[in-house]
Every structure is written in C-alpha cells, then in structure tokens.
C-alpha positions in Angstrom: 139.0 230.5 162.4 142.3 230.3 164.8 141.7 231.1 168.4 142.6 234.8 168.0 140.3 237.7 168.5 141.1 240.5 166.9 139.6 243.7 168.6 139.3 247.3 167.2 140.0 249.7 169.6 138.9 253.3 168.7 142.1 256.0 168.2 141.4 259.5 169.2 139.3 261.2 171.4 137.7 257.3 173.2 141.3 256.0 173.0 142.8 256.8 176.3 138.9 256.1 178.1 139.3 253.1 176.2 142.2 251.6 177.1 141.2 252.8 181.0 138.4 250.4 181.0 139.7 247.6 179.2 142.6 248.0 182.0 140.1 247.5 184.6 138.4 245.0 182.7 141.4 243.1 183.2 143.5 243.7 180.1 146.5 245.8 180.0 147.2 247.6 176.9 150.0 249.4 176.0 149.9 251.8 172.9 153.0 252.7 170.7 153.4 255.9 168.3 154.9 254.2 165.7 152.3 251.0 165.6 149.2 250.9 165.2 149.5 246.8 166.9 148.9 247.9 170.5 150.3 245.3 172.9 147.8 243.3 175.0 148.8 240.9 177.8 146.4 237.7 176.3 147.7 235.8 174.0 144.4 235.1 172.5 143.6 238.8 171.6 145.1 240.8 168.7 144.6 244.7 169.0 144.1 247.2 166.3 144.4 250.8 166.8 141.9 252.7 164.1 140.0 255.6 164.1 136.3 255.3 165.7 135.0 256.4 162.4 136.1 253.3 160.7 135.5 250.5 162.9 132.3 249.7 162.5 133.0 249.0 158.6 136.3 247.0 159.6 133.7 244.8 162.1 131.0 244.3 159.0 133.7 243.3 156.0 135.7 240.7 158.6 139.0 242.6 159.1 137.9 242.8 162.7 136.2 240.2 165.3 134.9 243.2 167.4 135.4 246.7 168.1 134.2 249.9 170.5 133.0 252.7 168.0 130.2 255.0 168.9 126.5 254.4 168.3 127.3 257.2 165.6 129.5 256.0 163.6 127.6 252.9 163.0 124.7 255.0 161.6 126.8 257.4 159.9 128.2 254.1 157.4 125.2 252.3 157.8 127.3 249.4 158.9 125.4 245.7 159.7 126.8 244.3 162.3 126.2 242.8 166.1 125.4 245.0 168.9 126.8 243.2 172.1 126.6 246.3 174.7 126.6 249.2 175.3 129.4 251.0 177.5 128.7 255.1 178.4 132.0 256.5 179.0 133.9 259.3 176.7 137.1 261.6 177.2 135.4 263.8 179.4 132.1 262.7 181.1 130.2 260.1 181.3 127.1 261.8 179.9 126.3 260.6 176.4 127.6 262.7 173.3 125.4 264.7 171.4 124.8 265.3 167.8 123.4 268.9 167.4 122.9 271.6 164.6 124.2 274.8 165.6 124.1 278.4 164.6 125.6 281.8 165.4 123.8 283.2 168.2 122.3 286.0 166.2 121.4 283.9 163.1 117.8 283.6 162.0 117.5 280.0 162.0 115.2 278.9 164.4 114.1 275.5 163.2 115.4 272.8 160.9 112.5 274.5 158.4 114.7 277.5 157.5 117.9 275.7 156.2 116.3 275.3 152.9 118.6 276.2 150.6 121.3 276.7 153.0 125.0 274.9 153.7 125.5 273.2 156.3 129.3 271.8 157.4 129.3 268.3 159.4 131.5 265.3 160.0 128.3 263.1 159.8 127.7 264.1 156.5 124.8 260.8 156.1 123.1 261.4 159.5 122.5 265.1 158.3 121.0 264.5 155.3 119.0 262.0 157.0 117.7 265.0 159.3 117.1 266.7 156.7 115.1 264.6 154.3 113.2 263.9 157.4 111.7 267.2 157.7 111.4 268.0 153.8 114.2 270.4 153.8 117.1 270.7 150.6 119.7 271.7 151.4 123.8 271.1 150.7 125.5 269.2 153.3 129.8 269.4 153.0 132.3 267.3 154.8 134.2 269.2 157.5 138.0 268.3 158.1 137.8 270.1 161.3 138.0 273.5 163.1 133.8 272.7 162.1 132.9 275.8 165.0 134.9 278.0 163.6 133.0 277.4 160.1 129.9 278.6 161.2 130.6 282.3 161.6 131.9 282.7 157.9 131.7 279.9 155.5 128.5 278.0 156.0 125.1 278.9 157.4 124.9 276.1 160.2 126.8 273.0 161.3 126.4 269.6 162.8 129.0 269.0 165.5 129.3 266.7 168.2 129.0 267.5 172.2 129.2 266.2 175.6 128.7 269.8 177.8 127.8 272.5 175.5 130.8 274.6 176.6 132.7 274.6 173.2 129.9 275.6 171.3 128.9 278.5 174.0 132.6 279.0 174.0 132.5 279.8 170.1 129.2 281.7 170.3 127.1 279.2 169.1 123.2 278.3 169.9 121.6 274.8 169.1 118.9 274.5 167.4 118.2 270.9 167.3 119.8 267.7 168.3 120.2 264.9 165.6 121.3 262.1 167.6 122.6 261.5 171.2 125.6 258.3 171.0 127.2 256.4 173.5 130.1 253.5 172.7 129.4 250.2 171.6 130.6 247.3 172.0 129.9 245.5 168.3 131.1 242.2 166.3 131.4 240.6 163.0 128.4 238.5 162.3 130.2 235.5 161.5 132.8 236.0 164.2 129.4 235.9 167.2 128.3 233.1 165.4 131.8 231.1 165.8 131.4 229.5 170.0 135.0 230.6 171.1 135.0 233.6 169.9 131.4 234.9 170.9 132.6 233.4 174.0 135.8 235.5 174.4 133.4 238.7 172.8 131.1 238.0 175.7 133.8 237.5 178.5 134.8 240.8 177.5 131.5 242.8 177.7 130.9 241.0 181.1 134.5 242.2 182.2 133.7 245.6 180.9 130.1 246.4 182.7 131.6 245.0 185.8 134.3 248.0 185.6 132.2 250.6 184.5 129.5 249.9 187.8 132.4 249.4 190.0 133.1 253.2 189.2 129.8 254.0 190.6 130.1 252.5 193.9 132.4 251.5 196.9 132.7 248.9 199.5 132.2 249.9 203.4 133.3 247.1 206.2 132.7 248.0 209.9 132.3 246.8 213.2 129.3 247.2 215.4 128.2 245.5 218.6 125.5 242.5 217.7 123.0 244.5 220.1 123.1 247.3 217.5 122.7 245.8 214.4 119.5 245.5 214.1 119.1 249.5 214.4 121.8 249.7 211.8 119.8 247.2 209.4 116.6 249.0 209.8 117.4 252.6 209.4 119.7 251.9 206.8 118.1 251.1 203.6 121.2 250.5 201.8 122.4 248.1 204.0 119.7 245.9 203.7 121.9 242.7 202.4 125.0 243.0 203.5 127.9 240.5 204.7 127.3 239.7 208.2 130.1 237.4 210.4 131.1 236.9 213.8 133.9 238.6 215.3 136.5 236.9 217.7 135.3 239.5 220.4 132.0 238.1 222.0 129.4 240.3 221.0 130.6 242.2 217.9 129.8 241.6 214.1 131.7 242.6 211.4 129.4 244.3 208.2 130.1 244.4 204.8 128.5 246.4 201.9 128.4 247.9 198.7 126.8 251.0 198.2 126.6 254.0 195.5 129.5 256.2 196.3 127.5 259.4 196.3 125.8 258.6 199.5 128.7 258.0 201.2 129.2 261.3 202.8 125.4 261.2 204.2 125.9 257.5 205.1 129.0 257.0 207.3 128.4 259.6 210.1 124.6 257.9 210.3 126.4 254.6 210.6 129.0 255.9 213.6 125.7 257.1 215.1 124.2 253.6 214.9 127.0 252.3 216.5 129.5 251.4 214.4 133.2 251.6 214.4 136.1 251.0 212.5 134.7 252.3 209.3 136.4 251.9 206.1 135.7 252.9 202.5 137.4 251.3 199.4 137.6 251.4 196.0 136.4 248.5 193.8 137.7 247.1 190.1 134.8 245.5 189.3 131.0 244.8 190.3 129.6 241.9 188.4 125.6 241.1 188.7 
C-alpha cells in the first residue's frame, strides 16, 4: 500500500459541514463542480467526493481508506467496516438526525401495528423493513427519489423520512408516529486499510484533529488581569476557573489568568469576574481543544 490515504467525503447535504470541520481540523479543501477529485493541501491524502449513501460500501470493498457517512447509511447497506468516531455535526444543527415514520395529521395510523397491508415510501428502504419485521407487520416498502413529504398526502399511506427539527414535516402537515433510528456521522475505515500502521496512523491523526475542532466550538478562551490579593476570591467563587493558567505580571502584585470555559456561560461569567476584581477581560475564539 503507497503512503496515500484516500478519504471519502460525503456530497450533499454533510458536504459543506464537512469540509468546515476538516478545515478546522487543519485540512483545506477546495471542491470543484466539474470533479469529483476535491483538492486537499497534504500530499498524503487523496479526496473523493460521493454521495453519503455510498460511502460506507466504497470503505468495505477497498475503493476508499476512510470516509464520513452517517450511522444510517452504514445500516441501511449493511456495510462491515471500522468505526473510528463518531463526529455530531449536520447542515443545520448539531442535534442528531432522525429516522421517523410519518403520517398525515388526520390519518388513522397510530402505531407501527396498523400499517399492515399498507405502503410505505422511504429512502431507507432496508432499515424499514427491518422496523417492520420487528413488530410482525407486512407491509410494501418503495424507494422514494425524493419530494418523499409530498408522497404522503396522495400516493402512499406513510413514509420514512429523515429529520433534524421537525419543522419540514409540521411544515407539510405531517405527525410522527414512531422513530426508527436517530444517526449522527462517522468517521469509518477499510479493515485492511486500519490494520496497515501508516495509514491507521494518518486515520487516527485525523479523528484526533477532528474532536479537537468540534469541542473547540463549544467553548472559548478568557485571559485577564486581577490583583494577586484577589485571586483567591476569584478561584473560589468561580467553579470554572478552578485550573486555570496562572503567571506573574511585570506590575508587582498583579497576575495574569487564563482559562477555557463553555461558551454558554460566558454572559453569566464575565460581569462575576469584573466583580471579583478583574480587569482587562478578553474572550476569544479557539480552532481546536484537544484532551
């Protein structure tokens, strides 16, 4: 095996998150519209640009070292490979998606029971009939090209369709009546390709890279100043500053403080830290955060 690791990154809906992360990661990738050979700046990676569906049986067969695909998709193809990590971010949240049968609002289903001999219109045409041989139930499953929502009202009786806030589906008038699966991305790789040292290393520098930017997104750094007569007020009341950088300042008496702390609290935090004592306050973004 050459000292190339080729990567599957997921086109459509996780592409542009995607290629956000891996930016933050470290790698800069640059996507064309008339290649699917996206441009990475490291030599020793070679990116693909395919459709999440597929990835995960690219990964298995050995076309690709690695790939992000969603939790999903590897079900849906029953695909066996290596789980490395994973990596909750989407297009529009970062709550997990959600795999959920659906009905019109005034339909009479009210339990995965009264589908028997009913149709049912999905993109995850396996993981339905999973479901449904699950809870004893026949009944025909289609494959939807799209415009699924739309489907319910007048060709099938239900459908399987994926969701991160409900608001389509409420949107189009329709009520869940059970959720299938909930999926977040993965980070997965060829068996053979994590058994292989340089690449499982270069698989694993890569999910280290990647955790470090999504936490980073969580939280911020603080730096002040505060007079060394006041610090140990500022230490005690302040839970989250429990470990922080300490160092001498070149004024006698003064420390400077360092910190990183969950950026939700900030707006609670900061004026209990100018009422402490401290001064000079600032608040700054991070790339990574790496444990």
């Amino acid at each position: 095996m050459s000292n190339k690791l080729r990567f599957g990154l997921p086109k459509g809906s996780l592409q542009d998150a995607t290629i956000e992360k891996m930016a933050k990661a470290g790698w800069n990738v640059s996507v064309s519209s008339r290649s699917y050979v996206p441009y990475v700046d490291d030599e020793e990676m070679e990116i693909r640009l395919i459709r999440a569906q597929e990835i995960s049986r690219y990964v298995e067969h050995g076309y690709l070292d690695c790939g992000i695909t969603g939790f999903d998709w590897i079900h849906e193809n029953g695909s066996d490979v290596h789980e490395v990590g994973e990596f909750v971010f989407s297009k529009a949240t970062s709550r997990p998606a959600r795999w959920v049968l659906c009905v019109p609002e005034n339909s009479p289903i009210k339990s995965a029971k009264d589908l028997e001999g009913k149709r049912i219109a999905t993109e995850v045409v396996n993981i339905t009939k999973r479901y449904l041989r699950k809870h004893g139930v026949k009944a025909e499953v289609e494959f939807s090209w799209g415009a699924t929502e739309v489907k319910a009202h007048e060709l099938v009786d239900a459908i399987v369709e994926i969701t991160e806030t409900g608001s389509s589906l409420r949107a189009n008038k329709l009520r869940i009546v059970d959720e299938l699966m909930v999926s977040t991305p993965r980070l997965i790789a060829n068996h053979a390709a994590w058994k292989n040292k340089w690449k499982r290393q270069k698989i694993e520098t890569l999910a280290l890279l990647l955790r470090g930017a999504l936490e980073a997104e969580k939280k911020v750094g603080l730096k002040m100043n505060i007079a060394e007569d006041n610090l140990p007020k500022l230490l005690k009341e302040l839970p989250a500053l429990r470990n922080p950088t300490i160092s001498r300042l070149s004024l006698p008496g003064w420390v400077a403080v360092e910190t990183i702390i969950d950026e939700h609290i900030v707006r609670e935090l900061i004026p209990q830290l100018k009422e402490a004592g401290a001064e000079g306050i600032i608040e700054y973004p991070l790339n990574k955060v790496v444990y």
